[in-house]
C-alpha positions in Angstrom: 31.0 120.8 21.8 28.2 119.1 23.9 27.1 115.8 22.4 23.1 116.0 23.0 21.3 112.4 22.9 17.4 111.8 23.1 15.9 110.6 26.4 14.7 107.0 25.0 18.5 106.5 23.6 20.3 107.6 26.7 17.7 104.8 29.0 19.0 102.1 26.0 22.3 102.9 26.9 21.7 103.1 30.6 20.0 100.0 31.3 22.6 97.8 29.6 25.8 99.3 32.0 25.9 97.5 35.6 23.8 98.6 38.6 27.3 99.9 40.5 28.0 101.9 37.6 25.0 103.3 37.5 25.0 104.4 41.3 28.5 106.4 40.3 26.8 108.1 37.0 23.9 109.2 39.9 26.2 111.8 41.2 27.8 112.8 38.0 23.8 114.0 36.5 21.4 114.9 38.6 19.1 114.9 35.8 19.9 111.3 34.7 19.1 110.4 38.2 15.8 111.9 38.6 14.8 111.8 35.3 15.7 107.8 34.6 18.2 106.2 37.3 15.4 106.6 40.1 12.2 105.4 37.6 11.0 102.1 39.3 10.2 101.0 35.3 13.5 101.2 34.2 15.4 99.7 37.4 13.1 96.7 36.3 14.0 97.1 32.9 17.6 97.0 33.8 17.5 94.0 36.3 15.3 92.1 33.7 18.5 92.8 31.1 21.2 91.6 33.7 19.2 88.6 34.5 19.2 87.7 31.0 22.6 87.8 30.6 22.9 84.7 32.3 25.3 86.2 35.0 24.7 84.4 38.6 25.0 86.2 41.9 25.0 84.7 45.5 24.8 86.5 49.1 26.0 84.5 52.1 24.7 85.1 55.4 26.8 84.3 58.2 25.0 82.0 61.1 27.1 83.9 63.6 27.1 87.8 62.2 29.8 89.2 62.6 31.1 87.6 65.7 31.9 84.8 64.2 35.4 82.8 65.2 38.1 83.4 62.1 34.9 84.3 60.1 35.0 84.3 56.6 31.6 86.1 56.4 31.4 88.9 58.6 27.4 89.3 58.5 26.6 89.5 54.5 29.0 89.0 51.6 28.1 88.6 48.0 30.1 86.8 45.2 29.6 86.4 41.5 29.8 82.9 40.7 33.5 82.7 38.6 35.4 84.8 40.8 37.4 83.8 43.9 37.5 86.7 46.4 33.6 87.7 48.5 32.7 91.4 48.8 31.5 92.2 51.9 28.8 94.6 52.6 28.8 96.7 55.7 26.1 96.2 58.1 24.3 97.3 61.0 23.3 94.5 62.7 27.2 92.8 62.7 26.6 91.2 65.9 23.8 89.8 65.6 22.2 86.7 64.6 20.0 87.0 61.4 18.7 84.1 59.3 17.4 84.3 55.7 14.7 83.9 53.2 15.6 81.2 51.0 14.8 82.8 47.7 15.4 86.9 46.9 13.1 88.9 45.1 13.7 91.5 42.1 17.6 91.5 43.7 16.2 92.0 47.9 16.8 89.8 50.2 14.8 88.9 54.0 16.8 88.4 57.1 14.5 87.8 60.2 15.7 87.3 63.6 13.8 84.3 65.2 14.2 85.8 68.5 12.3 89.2 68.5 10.8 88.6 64.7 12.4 91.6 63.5 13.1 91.8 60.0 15.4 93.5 57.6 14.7 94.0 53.7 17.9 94.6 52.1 19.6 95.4 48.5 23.3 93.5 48.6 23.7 95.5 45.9 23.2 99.2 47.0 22.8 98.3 50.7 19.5 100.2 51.0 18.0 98.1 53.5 14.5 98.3 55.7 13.7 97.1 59.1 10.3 95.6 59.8 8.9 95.4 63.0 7.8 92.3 64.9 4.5 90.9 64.0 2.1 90.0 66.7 3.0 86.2 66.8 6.4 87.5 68.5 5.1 90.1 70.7 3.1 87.4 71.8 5.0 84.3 72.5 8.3 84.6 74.1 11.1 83.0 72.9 11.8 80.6 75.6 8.0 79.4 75.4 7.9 78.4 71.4 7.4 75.3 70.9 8.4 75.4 67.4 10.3 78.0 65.2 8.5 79.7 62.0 10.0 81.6 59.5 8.9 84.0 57.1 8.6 84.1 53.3 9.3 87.1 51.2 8.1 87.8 47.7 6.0 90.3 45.4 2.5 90.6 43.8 3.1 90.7 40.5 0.3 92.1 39.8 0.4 95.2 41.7 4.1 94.9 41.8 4.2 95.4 45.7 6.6 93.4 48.1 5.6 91.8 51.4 6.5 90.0 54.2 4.4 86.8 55.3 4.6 84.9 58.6 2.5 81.8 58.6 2.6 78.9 61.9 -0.2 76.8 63.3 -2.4 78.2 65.3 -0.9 76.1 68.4 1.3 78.1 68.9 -0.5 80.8 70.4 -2.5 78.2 72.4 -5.9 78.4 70.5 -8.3 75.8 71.2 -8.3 74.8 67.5 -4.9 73.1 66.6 -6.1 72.1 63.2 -5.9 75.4 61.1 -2.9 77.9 61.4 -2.7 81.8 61.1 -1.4 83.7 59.0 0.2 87.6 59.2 1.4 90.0 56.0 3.2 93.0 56.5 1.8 95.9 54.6 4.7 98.3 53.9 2.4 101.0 52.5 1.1 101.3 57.2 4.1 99.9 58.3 2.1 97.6 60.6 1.1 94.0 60.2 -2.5 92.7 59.3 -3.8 88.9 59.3 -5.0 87.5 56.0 -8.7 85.5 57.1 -9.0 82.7 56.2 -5.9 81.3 56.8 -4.2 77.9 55.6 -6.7 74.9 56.7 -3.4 72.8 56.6 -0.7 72.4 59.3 2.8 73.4 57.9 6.1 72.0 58.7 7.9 74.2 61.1 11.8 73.1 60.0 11.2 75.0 56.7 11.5 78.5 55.1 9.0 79.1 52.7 9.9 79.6 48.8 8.7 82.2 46.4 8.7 81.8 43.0 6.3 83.1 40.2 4.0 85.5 42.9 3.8 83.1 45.1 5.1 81.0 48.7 4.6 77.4 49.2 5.5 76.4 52.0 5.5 71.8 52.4 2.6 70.5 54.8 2.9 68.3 58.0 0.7 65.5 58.5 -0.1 61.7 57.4 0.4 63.1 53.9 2.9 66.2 53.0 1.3 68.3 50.3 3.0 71.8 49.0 0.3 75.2 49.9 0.5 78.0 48.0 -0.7 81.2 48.9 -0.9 83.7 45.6 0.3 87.1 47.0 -2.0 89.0 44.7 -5.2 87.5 45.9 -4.0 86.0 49.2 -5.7 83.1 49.0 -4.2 79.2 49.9 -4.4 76.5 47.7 -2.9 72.9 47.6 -0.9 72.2 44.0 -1.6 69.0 42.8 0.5 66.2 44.5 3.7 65.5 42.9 3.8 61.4 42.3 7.5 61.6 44.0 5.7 62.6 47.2 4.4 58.8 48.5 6.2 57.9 51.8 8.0 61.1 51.8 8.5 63.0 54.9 9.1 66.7 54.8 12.6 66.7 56.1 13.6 64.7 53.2 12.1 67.4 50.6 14.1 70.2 49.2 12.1 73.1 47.5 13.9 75.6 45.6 13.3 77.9 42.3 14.9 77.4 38.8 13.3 79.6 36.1 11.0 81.0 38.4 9.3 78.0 38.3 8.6 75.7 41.6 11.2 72.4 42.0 11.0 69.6 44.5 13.4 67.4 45.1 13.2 64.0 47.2 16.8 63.1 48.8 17.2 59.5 48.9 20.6 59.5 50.7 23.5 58.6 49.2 21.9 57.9 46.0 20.7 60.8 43.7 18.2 64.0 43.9 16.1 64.4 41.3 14.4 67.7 40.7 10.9 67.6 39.9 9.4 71.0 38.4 5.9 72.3 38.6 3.9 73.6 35.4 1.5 76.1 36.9 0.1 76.6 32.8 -1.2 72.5 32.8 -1.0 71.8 36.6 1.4 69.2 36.2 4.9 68.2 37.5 7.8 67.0 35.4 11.1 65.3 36.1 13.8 67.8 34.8 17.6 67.1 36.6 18.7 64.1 38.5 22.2 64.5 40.2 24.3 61.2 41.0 25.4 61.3 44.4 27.0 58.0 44.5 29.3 59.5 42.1 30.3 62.5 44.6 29.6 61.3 47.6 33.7 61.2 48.5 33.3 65.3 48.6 29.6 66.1 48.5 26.9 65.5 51.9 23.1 64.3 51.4 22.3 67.7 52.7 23.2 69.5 49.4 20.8 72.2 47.7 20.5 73.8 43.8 20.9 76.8 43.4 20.5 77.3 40.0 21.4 76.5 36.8 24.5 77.2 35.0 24.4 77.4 31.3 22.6 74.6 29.2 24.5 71.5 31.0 25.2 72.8 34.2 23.8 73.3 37.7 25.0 75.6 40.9 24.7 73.7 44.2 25.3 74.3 47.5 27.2 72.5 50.3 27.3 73.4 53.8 28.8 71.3 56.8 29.5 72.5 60.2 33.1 72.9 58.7 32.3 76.1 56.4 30.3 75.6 53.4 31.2 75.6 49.3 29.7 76.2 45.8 29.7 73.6 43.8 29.1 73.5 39.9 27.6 69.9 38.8 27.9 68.6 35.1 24.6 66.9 34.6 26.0 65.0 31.3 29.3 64.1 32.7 27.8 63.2 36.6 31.3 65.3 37.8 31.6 68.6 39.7 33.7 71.6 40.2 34.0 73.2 43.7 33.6 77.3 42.6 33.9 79.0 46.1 35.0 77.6 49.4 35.1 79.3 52.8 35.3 77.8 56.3 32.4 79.9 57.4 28.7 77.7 58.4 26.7 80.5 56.2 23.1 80.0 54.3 23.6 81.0 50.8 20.8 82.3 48.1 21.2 83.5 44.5 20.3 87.1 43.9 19.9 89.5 41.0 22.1 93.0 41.0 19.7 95.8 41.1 19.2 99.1 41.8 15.1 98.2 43.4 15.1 99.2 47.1 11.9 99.5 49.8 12.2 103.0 51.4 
């Protein structure tokens, strides 16, 4: 006798199970795929449920693809944070060298090549991916004749709940009389093609940075006499400058870290061999507030200045990560007790970013 359950009970009961167990329930009902599986508005549902769980996911990116001597990364590998053993995730671009988007979005991720500017939008997860096409700033300066290196930022408007791809550098780099303002490209997945956003930043960015999203958002950290952080909302896609953090005084920007916790915007200052302290950004009263402070004098015998939160861990706990030349490890830091845990080690150089598992893809 056939058990028959109503729609809104069967999407409860779906969008608590696991996105790979979901995939496999796709070709056991057609119907439950089309009719739920499939619905944008419950894949967010589902992802939102995951991410509450607490659960916390990380994709490695190898620096060498899949080329790479004794490589403990071949290309992309994801790991949830408690076990031992990576999962890789076939590839098509094994043998060749792809960097990464420091923060993932709704569970993608954004490898570019800073070679051609091709980029690849991909689910770890489901390993749906998406190649983007070059935008004009790498059709129109060679490789060999960059001065400087940008990279892209990836990230949502959470308002119209589209994704997109956004390449900003100074304007110097395409030789333009006026060095003082930059441009700035988005890629519109709806054409396929590429567009500039007028007006662009008025500020000069650092180039030895990725940009971070967090909250609808990329900031990117400023170069000059006086680093500020620029933030271009992805709704509106206009620039502003958030208030100056107080940290920021005599601070150059190789010796900031940016990351997300919460979805909200962190800074942290490295003063080496002493601490990080994380500093995070109210966007409700426009003001920053110290939250985290991590002891490095206390863990300096296995930990390097170069370190970088992930996220955080339960109430007491935060995820950072390690890489050296050597490979590179997760470590889990006890903010009451100052000590650490190593979680993962591998003797792959790979950049690492936390992700959540979802079933959201960009077709």
């Amino acid at each position: 006798m056939e058990l028959l359950l109503p729609h809104d009970v069967i999407e409860y009961i779906l969008e608590r199970l696991d996105v790979k167990t979901l995939l496999k329930f796709m070709t056991v009902s057609k119907q439950w795929k089309s009719t739920i599986i499939q619905c944008r508005s419950f894949q967010t549902r589902q992802m939102l449920r995951h991410k509450q769980s607490g659960k916390t996911h990380v994709a490695f990116v190898s620096l060498y693809g899949g080329s790479a001597r004794n490589s403990g990364i071949e290309a992309l590998r994801t790991l949830a944070v408690g076990s031992t053993v990576s999962v890789k995730i076939p590839t098509t671009w094994e043998n060749k060298f792809y960097e990464v988007c420091n923060t993932s979005c709704d569970g993608l991720i954004c490898l570019y090549n800073c070679y051609d500017g091709q980029c690849i939008v991909v689910n770890p997860t489901t390993r749906c991916h998406r190649t983007i096409p070059p935008c004009n700033y790498h059709l129109a300066v060679p490789f060999i004749t960059r001065i400087r290196q940008p990279s892209p930022g990836f990230g949502k408007d959470k308002i119209n709940g589209t994704y997109k791809v956004v390449w900003l550098y100074n304007s110097a780099e395409l030789g333009l009389k006026n060095k003082s303002i930059t441009t700035c490209e988005v890629f519109d997945f709806t054409t396929n093609a590429w567009r500039y956003i007028v007006p662009a930043s008025p500020y000069l960015i650092h180039h030895i940075q990725v940009p971070l999203y967090c909250d609808g958002s990329l900031h990117w950290l400023t170069e000059g006499d006086e680093t500020n952080v620029l933030s271009l909302d992805l709704h509106t896609e206009t620039f502003q400058v958030i208030p100056q953090p107080p940290f920021l005084h005599g601070l150059t920007t190789p010796n900031l870290i940016m990351c997300s916790f919460d979805d909200r915007l962190c800074v942290s200052p490295r003063i080496w061999l002493q601490q990080h302290v994380m500093w995070s950004f109210d966007s409700e009263d426009k003001t920053w507030k110290k939250i985290y402070s991590i002891d490095l004098k206390r863990t300096s015998s296995a930990l390097r200045d170069y370190i970088t939160p992930l996220s955080v861990l339960g109430k007491d706990k935060l995820l950072l990560y390690d890489r050296e030349f050597s490979g590179v490890q997760l470590v889990a830091y006890d903010l009451r007790t100052k000590y650490y845990d190593i979680s993962y080690k591998c003797n792959d150089n790979a950049y690492v970013l936390c992700y959540v598992p979802s079933l959201i893809s960009i077709l």
